[in-house]
C-alpha positions in Angstrom: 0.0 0.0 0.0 1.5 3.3 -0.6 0.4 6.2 1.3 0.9 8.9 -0.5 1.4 11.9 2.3 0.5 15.7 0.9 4.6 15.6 0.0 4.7 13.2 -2.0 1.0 13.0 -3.7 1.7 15.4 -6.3 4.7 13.5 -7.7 3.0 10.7 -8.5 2.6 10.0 -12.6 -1.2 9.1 -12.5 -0.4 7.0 -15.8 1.4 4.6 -14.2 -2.2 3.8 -11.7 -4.3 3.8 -14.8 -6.1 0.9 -14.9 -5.4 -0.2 -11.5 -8.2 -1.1 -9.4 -8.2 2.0 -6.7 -9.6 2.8 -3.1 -9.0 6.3 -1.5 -9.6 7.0 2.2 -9.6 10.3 3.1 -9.8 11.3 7.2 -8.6 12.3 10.1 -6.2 9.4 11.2 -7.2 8.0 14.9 -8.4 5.9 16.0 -12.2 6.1 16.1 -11.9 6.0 12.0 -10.6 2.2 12.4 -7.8 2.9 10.0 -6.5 -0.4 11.2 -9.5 -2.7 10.5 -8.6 -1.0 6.9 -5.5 -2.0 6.3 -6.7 -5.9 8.1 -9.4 -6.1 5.1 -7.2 -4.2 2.2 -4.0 -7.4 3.3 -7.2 -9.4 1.7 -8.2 -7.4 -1.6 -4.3 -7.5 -2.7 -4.2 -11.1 -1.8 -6.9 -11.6 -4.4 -6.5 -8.8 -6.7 -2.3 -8.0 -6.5 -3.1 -4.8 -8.5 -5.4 -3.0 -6.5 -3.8 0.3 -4.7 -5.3 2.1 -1.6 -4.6 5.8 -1.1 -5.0 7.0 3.1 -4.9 10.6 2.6 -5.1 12.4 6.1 -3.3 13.7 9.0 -3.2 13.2 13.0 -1.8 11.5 16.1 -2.8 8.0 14.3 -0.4 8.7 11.8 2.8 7.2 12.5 0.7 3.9 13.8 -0.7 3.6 10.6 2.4 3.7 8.9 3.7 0.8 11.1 1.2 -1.0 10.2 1.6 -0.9 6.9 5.3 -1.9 7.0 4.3 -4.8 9.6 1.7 -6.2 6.8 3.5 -5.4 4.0 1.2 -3.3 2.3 3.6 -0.4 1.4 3.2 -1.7 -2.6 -0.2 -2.3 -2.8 
């Protein structure tokens, strides 16, 4: 899963997503928005579909936790 933070989001060549199956979710990141129960369902979709991408655009004290988790499950490609 890449996350792409408001840095990095406008470097990214939107040719190279075309065609990809895409989810974008777009909060504030703590924890009442159960970014985590997310990420546990999205490990599934790329399991099935490799291709799919998720986009977590937000901001907040859950922020760091969420990128943890995505290194932990391996997500940071999908």
């Amino acid at each position: 899963m890449e996350i792409p933070w408001r840095r990095d989001a406008a470097t990214s060549d939107p040719s190279d997503e075309a065609g990809r199956p895409t989810v974008l979710f777009m909060a504030h990141l703590s924890p009442k928005k159960n970014v985590q129960g997310l990420l546990r369902a999205w490990a599934q979709v790329v399991a099935d579909r490799p291709h799919a991408q998720l986009w977590v655009a937000g901001d907040g004290g859950g922020r760091s936790h969420v990128k943890n988790l995505v290194e932990r499950w391996r997500l940071s490609c999908s």
